[in-house]
C-alpha positions in Angstrom: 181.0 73.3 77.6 184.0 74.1 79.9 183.1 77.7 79.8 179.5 76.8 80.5 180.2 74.8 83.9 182.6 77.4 84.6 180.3 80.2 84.8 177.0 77.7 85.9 179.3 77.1 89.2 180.8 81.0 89.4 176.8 82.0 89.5 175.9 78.9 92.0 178.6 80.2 94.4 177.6 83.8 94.2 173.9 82.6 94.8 175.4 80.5 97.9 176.9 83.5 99.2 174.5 85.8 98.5 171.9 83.6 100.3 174.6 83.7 103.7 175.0 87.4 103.4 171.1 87.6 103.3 170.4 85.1 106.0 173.3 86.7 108.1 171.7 90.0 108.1 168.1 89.0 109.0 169.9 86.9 111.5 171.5 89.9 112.9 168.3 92.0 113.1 166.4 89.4 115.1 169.3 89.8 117.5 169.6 93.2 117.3 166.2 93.3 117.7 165.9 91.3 120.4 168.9 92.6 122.4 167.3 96.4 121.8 163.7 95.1 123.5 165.2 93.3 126.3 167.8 96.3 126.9 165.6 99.1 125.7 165.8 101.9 128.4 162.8 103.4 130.1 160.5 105.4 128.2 161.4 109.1 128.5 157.9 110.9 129.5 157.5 114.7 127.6 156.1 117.5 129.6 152.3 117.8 128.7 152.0 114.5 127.3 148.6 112.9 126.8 147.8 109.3 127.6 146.0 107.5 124.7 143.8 104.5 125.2 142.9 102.8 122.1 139.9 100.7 122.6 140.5 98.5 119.1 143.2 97.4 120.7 143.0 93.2 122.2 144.0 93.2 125.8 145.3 90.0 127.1 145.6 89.3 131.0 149.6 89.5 130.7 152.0 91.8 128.7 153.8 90.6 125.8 156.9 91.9 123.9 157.6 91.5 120.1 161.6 91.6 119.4 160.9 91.6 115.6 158.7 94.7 116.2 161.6 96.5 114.3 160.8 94.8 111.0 157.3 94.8 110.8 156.7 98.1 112.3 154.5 96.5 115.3 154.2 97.6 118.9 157.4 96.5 120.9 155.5 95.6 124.1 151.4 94.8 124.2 150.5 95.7 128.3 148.1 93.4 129.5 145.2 94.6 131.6 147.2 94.3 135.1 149.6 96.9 133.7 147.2 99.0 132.2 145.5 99.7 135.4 148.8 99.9 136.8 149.8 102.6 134.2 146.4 104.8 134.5 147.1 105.0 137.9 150.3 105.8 137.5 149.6 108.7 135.6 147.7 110.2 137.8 150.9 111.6 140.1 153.0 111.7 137.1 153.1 115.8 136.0 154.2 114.8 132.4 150.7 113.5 131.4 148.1 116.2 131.4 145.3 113.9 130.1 144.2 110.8 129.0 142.3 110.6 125.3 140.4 107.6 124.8 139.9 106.5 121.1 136.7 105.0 120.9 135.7 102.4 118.1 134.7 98.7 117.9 136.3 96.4 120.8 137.7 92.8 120.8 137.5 93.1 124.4 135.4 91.2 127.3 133.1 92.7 129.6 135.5 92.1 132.9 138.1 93.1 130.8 136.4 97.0 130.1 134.8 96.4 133.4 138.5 96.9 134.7 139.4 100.1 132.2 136.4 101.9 132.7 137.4 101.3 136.9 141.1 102.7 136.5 139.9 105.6 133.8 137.1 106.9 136.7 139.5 106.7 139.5 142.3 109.0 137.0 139.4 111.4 136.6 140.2 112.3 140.5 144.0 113.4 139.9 142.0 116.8 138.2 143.8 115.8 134.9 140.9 115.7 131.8 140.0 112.8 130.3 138.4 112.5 126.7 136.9 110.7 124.3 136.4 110.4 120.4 135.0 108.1 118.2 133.6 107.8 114.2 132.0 104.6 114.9 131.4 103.9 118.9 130.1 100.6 119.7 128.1 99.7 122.9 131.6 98.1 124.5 133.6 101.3 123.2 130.9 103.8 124.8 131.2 101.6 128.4 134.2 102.5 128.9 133.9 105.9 127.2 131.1 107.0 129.5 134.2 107.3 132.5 135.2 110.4 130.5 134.6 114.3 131.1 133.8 115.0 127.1 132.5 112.2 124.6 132.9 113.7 121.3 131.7 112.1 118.3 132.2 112.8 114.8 129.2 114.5 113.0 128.8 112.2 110.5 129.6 109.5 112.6 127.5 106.8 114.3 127.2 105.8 117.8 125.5 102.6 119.2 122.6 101.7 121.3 120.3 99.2 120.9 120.6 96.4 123.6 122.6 93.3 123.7 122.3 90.1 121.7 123.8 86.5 121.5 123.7 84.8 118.4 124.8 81.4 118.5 125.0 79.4 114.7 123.5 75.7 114.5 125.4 72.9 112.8 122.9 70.1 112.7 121.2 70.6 109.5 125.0 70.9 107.9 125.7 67.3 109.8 122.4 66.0 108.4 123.4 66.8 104.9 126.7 65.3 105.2 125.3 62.1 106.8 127.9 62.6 110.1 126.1 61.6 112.9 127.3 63.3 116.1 127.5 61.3 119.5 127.0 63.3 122.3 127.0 63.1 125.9 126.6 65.8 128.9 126.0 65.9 132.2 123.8 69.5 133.4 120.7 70.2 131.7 122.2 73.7 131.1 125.4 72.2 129.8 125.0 74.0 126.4 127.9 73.6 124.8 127.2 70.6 122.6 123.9 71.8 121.2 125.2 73.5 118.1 125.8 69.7 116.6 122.4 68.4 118.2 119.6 70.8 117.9 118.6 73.6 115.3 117.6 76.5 118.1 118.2 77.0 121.9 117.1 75.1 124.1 115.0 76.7 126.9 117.5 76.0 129.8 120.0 77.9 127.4 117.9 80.7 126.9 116.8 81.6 130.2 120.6 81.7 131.7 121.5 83.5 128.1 118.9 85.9 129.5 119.9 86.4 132.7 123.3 87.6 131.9 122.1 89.5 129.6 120.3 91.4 131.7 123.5 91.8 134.4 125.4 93.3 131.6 122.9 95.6 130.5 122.3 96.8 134.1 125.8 97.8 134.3 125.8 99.0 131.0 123.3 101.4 131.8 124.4 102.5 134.8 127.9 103.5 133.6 125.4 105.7 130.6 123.4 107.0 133.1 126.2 108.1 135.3 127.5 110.5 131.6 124.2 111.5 130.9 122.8 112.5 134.0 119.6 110.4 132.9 117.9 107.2 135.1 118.5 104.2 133.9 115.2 103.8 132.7 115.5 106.5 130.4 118.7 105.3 128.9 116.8 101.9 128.2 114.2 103.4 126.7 116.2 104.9 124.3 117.7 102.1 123.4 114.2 100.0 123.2 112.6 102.8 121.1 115.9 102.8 118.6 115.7 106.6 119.5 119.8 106.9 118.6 119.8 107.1 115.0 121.7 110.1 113.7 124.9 111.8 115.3 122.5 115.0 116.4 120.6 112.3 118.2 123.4 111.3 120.7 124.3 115.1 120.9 120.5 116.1 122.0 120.0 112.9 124.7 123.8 113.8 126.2 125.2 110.6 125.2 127.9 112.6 123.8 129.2 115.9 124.5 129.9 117.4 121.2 129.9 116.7 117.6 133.3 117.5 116.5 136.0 116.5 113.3 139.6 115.3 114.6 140.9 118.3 114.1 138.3 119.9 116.5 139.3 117.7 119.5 143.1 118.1 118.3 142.1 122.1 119.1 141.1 121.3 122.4 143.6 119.0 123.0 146.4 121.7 122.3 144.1 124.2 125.1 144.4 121.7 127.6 147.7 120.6 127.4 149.5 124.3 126.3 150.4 123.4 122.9 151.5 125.8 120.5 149.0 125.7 117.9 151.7 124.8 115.1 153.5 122.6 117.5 152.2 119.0 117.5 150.6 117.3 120.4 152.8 115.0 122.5 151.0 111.7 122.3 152.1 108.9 124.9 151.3 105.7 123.7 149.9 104.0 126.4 151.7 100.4 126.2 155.1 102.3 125.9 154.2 103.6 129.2 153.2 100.7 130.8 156.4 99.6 130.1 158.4 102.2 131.4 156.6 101.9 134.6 157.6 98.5 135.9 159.0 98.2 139.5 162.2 96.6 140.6 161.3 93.5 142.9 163.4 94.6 146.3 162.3 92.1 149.3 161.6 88.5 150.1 158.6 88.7 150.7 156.4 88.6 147.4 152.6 87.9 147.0 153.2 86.0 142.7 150.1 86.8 140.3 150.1 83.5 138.0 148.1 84.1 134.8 145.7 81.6 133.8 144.8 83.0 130.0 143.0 80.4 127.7 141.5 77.5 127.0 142.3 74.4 128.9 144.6 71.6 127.6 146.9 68.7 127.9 150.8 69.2 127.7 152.7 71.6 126.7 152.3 75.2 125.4 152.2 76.3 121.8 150.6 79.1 122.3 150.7 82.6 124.0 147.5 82.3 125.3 146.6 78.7 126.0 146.6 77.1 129.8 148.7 73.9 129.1 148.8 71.2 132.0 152.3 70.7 131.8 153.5 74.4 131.4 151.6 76.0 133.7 151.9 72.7 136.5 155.8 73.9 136.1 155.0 77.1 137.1 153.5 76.3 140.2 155.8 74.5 141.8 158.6 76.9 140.9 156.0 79.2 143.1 155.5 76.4 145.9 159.1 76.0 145.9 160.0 79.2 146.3 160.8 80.5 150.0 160.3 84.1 148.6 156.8 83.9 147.8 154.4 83.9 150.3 151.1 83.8 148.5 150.0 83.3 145.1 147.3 84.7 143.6 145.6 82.9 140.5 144.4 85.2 137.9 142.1 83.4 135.6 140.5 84.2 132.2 139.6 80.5 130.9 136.0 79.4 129.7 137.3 75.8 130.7 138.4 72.8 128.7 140.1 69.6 128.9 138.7 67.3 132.2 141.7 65.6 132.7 144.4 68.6 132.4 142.4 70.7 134.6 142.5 67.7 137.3 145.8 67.8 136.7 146.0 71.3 137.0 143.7 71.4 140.6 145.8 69.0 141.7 149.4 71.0 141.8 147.6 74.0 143.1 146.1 71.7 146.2 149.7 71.1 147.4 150.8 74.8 146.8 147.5 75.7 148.9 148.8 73.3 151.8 152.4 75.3 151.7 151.2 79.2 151.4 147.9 81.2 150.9 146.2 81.0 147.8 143.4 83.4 145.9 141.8 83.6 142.7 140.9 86.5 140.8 138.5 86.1 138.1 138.6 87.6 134.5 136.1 88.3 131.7 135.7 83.9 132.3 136.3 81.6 134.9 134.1 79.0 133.7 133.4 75.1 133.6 137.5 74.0 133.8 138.2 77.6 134.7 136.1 77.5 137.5 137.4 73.7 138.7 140.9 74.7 139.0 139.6 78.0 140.9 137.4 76.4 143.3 139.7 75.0 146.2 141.4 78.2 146.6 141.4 80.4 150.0 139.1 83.2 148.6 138.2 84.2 145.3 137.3 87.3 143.6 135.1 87.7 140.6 134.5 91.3 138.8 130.4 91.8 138.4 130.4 91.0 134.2 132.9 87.8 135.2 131.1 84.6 133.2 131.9 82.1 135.5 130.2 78.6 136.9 129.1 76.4 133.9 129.6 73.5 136.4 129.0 70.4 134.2 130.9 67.7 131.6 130.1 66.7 127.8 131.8 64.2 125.6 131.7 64.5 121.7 132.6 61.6 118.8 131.6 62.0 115.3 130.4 59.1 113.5 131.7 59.1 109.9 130.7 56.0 108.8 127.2 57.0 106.1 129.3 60.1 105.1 132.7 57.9 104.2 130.5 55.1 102.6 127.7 57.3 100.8 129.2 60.4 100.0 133.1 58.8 99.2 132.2 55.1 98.8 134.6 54.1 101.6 134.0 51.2 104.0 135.5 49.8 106.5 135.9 46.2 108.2 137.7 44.8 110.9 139.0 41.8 113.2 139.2 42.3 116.4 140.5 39.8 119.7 138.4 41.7 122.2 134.9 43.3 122.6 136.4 46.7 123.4 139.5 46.5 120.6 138.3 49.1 118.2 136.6 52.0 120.9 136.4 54.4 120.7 135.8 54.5 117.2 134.5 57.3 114.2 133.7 54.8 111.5 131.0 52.9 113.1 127.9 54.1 115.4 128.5 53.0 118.8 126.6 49.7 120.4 123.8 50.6 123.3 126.7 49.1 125.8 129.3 52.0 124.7 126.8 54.6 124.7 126.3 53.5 128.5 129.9 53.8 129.0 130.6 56.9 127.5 127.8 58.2 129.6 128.8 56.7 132.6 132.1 58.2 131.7 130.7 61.8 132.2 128.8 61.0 134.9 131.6 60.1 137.0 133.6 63.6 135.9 130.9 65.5 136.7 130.2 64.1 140.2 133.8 64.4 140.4 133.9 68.0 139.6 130.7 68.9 141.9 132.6 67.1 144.6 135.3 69.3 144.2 133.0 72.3 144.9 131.8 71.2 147.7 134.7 70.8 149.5 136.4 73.8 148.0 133.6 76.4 149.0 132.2 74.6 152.1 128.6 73.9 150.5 126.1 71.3 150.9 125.9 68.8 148.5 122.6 69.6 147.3 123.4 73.5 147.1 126.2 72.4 144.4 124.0 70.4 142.4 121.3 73.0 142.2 123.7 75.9 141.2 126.1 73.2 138.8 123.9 71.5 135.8 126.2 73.6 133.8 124.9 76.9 134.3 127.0 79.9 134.0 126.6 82.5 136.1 128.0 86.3 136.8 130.1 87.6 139.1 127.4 89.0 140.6 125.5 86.0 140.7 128.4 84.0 141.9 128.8 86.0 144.9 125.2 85.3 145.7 125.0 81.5 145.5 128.4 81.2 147.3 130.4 80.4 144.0 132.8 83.4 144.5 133.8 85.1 148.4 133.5 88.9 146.7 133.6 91.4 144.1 136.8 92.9 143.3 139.6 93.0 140.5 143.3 91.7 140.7 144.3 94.6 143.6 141.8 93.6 145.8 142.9 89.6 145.3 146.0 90.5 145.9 145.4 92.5 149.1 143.4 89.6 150.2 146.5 87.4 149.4 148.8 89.2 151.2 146.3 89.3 154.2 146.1 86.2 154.5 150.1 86.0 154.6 150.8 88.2 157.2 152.5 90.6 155.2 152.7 94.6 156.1 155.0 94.8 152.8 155.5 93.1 149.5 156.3 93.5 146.5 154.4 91.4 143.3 155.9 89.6 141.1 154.0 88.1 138.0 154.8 84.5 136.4 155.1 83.0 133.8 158.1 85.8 132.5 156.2 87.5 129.9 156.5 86.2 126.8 157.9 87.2 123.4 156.2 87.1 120.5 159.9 85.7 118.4 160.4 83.2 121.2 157.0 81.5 121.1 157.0 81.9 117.0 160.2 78.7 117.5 158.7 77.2 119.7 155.8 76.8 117.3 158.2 75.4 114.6 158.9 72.8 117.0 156.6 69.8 116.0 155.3 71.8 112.7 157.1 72.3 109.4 157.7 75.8 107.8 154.8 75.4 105.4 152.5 74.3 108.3 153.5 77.5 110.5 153.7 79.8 107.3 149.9 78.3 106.4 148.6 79.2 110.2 150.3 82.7 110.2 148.8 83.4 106.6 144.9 82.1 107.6 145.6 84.3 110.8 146.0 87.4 109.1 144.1 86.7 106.0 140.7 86.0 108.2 141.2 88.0 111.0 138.7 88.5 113.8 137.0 84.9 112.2 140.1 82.9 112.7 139.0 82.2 115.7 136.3 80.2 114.4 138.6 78.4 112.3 140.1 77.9 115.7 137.0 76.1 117.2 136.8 73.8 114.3 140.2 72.4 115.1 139.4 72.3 118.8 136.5 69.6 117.2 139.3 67.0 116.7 141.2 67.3 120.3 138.0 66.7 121.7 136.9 63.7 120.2 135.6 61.6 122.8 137.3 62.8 125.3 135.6 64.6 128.7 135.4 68.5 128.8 135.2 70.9 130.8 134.0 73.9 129.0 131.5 76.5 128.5 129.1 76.5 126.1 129.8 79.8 124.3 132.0 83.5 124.6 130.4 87.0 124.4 131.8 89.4 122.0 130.8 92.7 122.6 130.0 94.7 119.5 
């Protein structure tokens, strides 16, 4: 028995130790790791280097860096979309990049978003440098962007899209029905769509028409950019697309969608012409958010027009999440930005399709007494919409792109009512003594008397005059204009600019011009805020409030679901808006 506890403890201690030596070392990678990405020296550029886009890839509004990209084999640095443009343009003085390829596929990406690539890719195309594409499968997004290029190739036994756009929206009453959870609802805007999932089985008219409509503004400038390849009208291209004409890759190929049908190794050959490759040496490929990297200024002066991003939905407190507009986090920002002698405009870039009432109040609010101190100017992303567009409103100018979603000026309020599912499906029930009339609301477990429903009505009523309010002082409109443009409708950037919602069409540069315009300012440098953030950094701060089985969970459903998580997503948004007012648009657009 002696010997037994002798070698049981001699094995626990190795184990200890082992488990130190183990958790030292991973401990020291992270650091390593991070000290390498916050030291890491600019990229060194090879002669005859081609830029390569990769339009799989998600672009967010902001860059962000990954200090445990060493042990997962990730990309160190993710460029957002202001230092992609940045980049491309860049690249068109820089004699180490001969070209850009574009790898064409299926995109996660918003309209605005491509709107923005396709702009920077056309204005490389002047530098005299080539520019081309390939793609096995090419989406209608991919092709957008695509269509900026001297040579779309496609593989031959490939397949390229077009076929129009549609929005598909899934119903969730029928599913409520079954369950016996009765949804309460309340919205303000007959276009105010967003609750209709839970009360209706189709779309509505209201919902359609404006569906419609923007529909029809991204296909016009869908068609233009596939005219402007093919050297067809845009009627043509339509026609195509209404006939289903594209079918086979020798389709594409005969009605110039596409330059050439070509294998990889095809376009490699051209590649290695064009950039005076050997042809057993291997092309030099320059991975594009390497580069943006490499090409950040130094901020010199005082005087600095700040780009604040605005990325997410809307909500209340602090941050959790990369891309998430937090009332308290953000708030923080922008008084470090009012406070700050150095700055002498801000310029608000947002990409929001809205969300809580109350935090973007709070939001609006902050950015009312920065206004009062410097100029301020919003630049609109792929959404500025419902809260999006509340905390926009009341700036100096703003600035939309033409496939921006913005508007959806209008309020709901959701509560479930659980009580026939708990009782009939679970035999639970519930009972209660209460000192007040009011005690117990609001409540799930009960339907709501006639006098709540009027309050929780009244409720929304009261945000939403409050919100068109805010309009009308913000842009300088009639009362009556607001209301007719508001009921929740969203709108484009085009359309925006038309019924006085937006001041112009133009992306981040020209916002920022504007800002610094307004400021006085013959020089400036720009500075971006929050500090980009890093991937290792926001994983703790994540841990913060959640166990490790809770974050390992989220991380697993993440990568196990993909694309869909973000449904998974939605559903959890169900329970933070639980009779509370919102601000936020009825749907998102992918483009496919």
């Amino acid at each position: 028995m002696k010997q037994f506890f002798k070698m049981f403890f001699a094995s626990l201690l190795a184990m200890i130790v082992a488990g130190v030596i183990v958790f030292g070392v991973i401990i020291g990678l992270i650091i390593n790791a991070v000290s390498k990405s916050t030291s890491e020296p600019k990229v060194q550029v090879a002669a005859n280097s081609v830029l390569v886009i990769d339009m799989n890839k998600r672009i967010h509004e902001q860059g962000e860096s990954n200090s445990l990209a060493v042990l997962n084999d990730d990309d160190a640095y993710v460029a957002g979309i202001y230092d992609i443009t940045k980049a491309i343009d860049h690249a068109k003085t820089d004699n180490n990049i001969k070209g850009i390829l574009i790898k064409l596929s299926g995109t996660p990406n918003g309209w605005a978003t491509l709107q923005q690539l396709r702009s920077a890719v056309k204005n490389f195309r002047g530098s005299d440098k080539f520019v081309y594409a390939y793609g096995e499968g090419i989406t209608q997004g991919a092709y957008y962007v695509g269509s900026a290029a001297d040579s779309i190739f496609l593989n031959p036994v490939g397949d390229l899209e077009l076929k129009g756009f549609a929005t598909v929206l899934a119903f969730f009453k029928g599913t409520l029905d079954k369950l016996e959870l009765q949804p309460e609802i309340f919205y303000a805007g007959k276009f105010k769509s967003a609750t209709e999932p839970f009360r209706a089985e189709k779309i509505s008219d209201p919902n359609r028409l404006q569906i419609a409509e923007f529909q029809h503004d991204f296909w016009a400038e869908f068609l233009m950019a596939a005219a402007e390849h093919t050297h067809m009208d845009t009627a043509g291209v339509h026609q195509l697309a209404a006939s289903g004409a594209i079918e086979f890759p020798e389709d594409a190929l005969s009605h110039k969608l596409v330059d050439g049908l070509m294998y990889w190794d095809q376009v490699e050959d051209r590649l290695k012409a064009k950039t005076g490759t050997g042809e057993k040496e291997k092309i030099k490929y320059q991975d594009l958010n390497e580069y943006a990297r490499s090409i950040k200024d130094g901020i010199k002066g005082d005087n600095r027009v700040a780009v604040l991003f605005a990325e997410g939905n809307i909500a209340d407190g602090e941050s959790d999440d990369n891309h998430m507009i937090a009332s308290e986090t953000i708030c923080d920002d922008i008084r470090k930005l009012r406070q700050n002698d150095k700055v002498k405009a801000v310029v608000l870039r947002v990409n929001s399709p809205g969300g809580s009432a109350l935090a973007s109040e709070v939001i609006l609010r902050e950015l009312q007494l920065l206004k009062a101190k410097k100029p301020l100017v919003v630049s609109m992303g792929d959404y500025a919409a419902s809260g999006g567009y509340y905390i926009s409103c009341q700036a100096d100018s703003i600035f939309a792109l033409p496939n921006t979603i913005t508007g959806s000026i209008g309020v709901f309020s959701m509560m479930f009512n659980s009580e026939n599912l708990l009782k009939n499906k679970l035999g639970v029930t519930f009972d209660e003594v209460k000192n007040a009339p009011y005690a117990d609301f609001p409540t799930g477990v009960r339907a709501l008397t006639p006098d709540e429903t009027a309050r929780m009505q009244k409720s929304v009523d009261n945000i939403y005059a409050i919100f068109k309010s805010r309009v009308v002082k913000g842009r300088k409109l009639d009362a009556a204009m607001v209301d007719s443009i508001a009921q929740g409708r969203v709108w484009t950037g085009t359309d925006a600019l038309g019924n006085g919602l937006v001041d112009g069409i133009g992306d981040l540069n020209r916002a920022i011009e504007s800002a610094s315009r307004l400021a006085k300012l013959k020089t400036y440098d720009v500075v971006t805020y929050p500090e980009p953030s890093d991937k290792f950094e926001m994983m703790l701060k994540r841990f913060k409030g959640n166990s490790g089985a809770s974050m390992i969970m989220k991380a697993m459903l993440e990568k196990e679901m993909g694309a869909d998580y973000e449904y998974y997503k939605k559903i959890k948004e169900l329970r933070t808006m639980n009779g509370r007012n919102m601000m936020l648009m009825p749907f998102t657009l992918s483009v496919q």
